[in-house]
N, C-alpha and C positions, 0 to 999 in steps of 0.2 A: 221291517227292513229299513224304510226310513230314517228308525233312530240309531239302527247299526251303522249306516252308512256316513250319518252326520258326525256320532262320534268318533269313528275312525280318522276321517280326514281332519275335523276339527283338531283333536287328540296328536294327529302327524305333526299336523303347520305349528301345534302350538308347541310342543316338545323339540321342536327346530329353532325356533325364534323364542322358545322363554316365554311365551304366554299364556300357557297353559291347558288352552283351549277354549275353556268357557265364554273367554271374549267373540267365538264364535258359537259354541249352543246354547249361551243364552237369551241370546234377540231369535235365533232360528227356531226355536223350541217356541217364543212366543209368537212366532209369525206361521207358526203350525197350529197353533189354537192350543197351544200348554199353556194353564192357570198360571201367575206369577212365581207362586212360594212351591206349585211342583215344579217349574222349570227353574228357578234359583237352585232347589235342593237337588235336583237331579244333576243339573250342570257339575256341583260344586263336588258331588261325591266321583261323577266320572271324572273331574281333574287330580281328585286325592289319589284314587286307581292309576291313575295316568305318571301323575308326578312320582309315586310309588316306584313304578315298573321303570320310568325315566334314569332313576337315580339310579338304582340296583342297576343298572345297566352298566352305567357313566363307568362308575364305580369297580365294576368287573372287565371293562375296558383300559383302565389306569386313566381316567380323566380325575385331575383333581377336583377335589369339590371341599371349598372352603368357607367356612361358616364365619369364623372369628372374627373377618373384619366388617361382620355385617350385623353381629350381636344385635344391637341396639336399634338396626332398624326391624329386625325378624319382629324382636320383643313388641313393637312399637305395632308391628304386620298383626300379630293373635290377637292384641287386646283390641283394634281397630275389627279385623273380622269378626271379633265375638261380636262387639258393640254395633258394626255395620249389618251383622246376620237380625240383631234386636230391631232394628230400624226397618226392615222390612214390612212390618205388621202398620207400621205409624206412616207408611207411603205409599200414596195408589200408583197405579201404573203406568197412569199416562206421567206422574212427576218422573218415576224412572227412567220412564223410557226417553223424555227430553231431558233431563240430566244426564244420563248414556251419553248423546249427543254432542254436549257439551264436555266430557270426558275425554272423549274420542278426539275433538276435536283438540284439547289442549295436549294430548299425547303427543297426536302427527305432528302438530308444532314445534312442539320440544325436541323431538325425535331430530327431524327435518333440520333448525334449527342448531343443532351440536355441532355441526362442523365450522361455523362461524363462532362460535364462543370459546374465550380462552379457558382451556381446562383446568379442574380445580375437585379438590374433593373434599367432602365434610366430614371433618374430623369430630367436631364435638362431640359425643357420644348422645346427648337429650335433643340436639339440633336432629341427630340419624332416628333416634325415635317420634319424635314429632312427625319427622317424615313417613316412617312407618303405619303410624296411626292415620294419617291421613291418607294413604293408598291401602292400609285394611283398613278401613268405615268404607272405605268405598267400593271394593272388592266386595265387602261380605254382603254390601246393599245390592250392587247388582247381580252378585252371583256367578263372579267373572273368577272364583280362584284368586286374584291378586296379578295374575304374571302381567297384563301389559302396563301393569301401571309399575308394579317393578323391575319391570326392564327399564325401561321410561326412568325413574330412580336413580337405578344404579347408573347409567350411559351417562346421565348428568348429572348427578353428586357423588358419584364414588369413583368415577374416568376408568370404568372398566370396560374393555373390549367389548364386540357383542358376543362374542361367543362365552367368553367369560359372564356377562350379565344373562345369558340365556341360561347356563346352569347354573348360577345364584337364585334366581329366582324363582327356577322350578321348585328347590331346596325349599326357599323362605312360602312360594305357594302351596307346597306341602302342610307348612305348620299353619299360616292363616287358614286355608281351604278347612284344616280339623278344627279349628276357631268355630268357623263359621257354621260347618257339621252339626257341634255341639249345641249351636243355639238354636237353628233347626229344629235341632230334635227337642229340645226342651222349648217350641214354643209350639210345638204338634207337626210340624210341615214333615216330618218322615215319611217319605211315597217312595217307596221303589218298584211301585208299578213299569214304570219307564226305565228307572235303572238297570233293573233284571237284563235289558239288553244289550243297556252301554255303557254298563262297564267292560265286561271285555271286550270288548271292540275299544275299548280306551287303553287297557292295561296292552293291547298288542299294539295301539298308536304311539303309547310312550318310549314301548322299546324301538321301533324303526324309526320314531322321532332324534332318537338319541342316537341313532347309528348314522342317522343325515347330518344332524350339527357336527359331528368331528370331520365329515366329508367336506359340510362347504364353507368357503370362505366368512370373513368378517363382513365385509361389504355385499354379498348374496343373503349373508341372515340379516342385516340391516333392509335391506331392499324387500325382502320379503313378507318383514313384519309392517316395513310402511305399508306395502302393496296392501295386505290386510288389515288393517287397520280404516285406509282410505276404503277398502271394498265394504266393512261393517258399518262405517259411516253414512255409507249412500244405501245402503239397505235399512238400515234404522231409518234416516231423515224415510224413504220411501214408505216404509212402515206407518211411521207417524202421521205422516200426511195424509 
């Protein structure tokens, strides 16, 4: 029931604000006494479920959902999750878990931060993959899907709403999250001992996720994802300590 309950909520907040969830199950999953590479993998497949059911919603809603002008970062998102899913074997736990921290912390900043900087978007096509790759290597290492760091992304290099960078990202956390799946599985870490339960409790989080963002404002999904973000922070530093 535990893991029902965490991926549900996780799965809600994060298909509202574009984070996908994982930014939530998976410091929770390891502060429940889950092994790293089951709670990396289990995270990762409840947000593919999640982001799945997300879209197909959007979608059957008439929310547009545009890929084209994010090509180059999506591309830059898989090859970063494969390579970031590889990196898992080559990093103990305690590094993750204080590089989280430090994640975390240059997100809220960024985030925070947006409304004092003059806006500007990156057009280069290899500048938007660079970018890409450096939020999937680090999505796929900690097991987060990709969403808060592409939201975080797009809000500041691409001057997209947040409602708009919330379902961009679920999109682009889709194709990273199966990145990262892939390597998973080809480095042994397949466990769906856990998943069996959270996935659907994630595939029905994405769709009520998806019926909140077109409900609430720009500035309420902004607020929310800080809110969470700063709530992960202090539960990770607590963790660590």
């Amino acid at each position: 029931m535990p893991y029902i309950i965490l991926a549900l909520v996780a799965t809600i907040i994060g298909a509202v604000v574009g984070i996908g969830g994982g930014l939530i199950m998976r410091p929770m999953l390891g502060i429940m006494g889950v092994a790293k590479d089951l709670a990396s993998f289990t995270s990762a497949i409840a947000v593919f479920f999640m982001a799945i059911s997300n879209l197909v919603t959007h979608h059957r809603r008439g929310t547009k959902i545009e890929l084209k002008g994010t090509i180059p970062l999506a591309i830059g998102s898989i090859i970063g999750g494969f390579s970031g899913g590889a990196l898992l074997k080559l990093v103990s736990s305690e590094a993750i878990n204080i590089g989280y921290i430090f994640v975390l912390i240059l997100i809220l900043v960024a985030v925070l931060g947006r409304p004092y900087l003059k806006p500007f978007k990156v057009e280069n096509p290899i500048a938007q993959m660079a970018i890409g790759l450096v939020t999937g290597s680090l999505s796929g290492l900690f097991g987060i899907g990709g969403g808060p760091l592409q939201v975080a992304a797009l809000l500041l290099f691409f001057n997209m709403s947040a409602k708009e960078a919330a379902v961009q990202s679920v999109l682009i956390t889709l194709l990273t999250t199966a990145a990262a799946l892939l390597r998973y599985t080809i480095d042994g870490y397949a466990n769906f001992s856990i998943a069996i339960y959270m996935v659907p409790a994630a595939i029905i989080g994405g769709l009520l996720g998806s019926i909140l963002n077109r409900k609430f404002s720009n500035r309420m999904i902004t607020t929310i994802f800080c809110a969470v973000i700063a709530i992960m922070l202090v539960m990770q530093i607590v963790s660590v300590v």
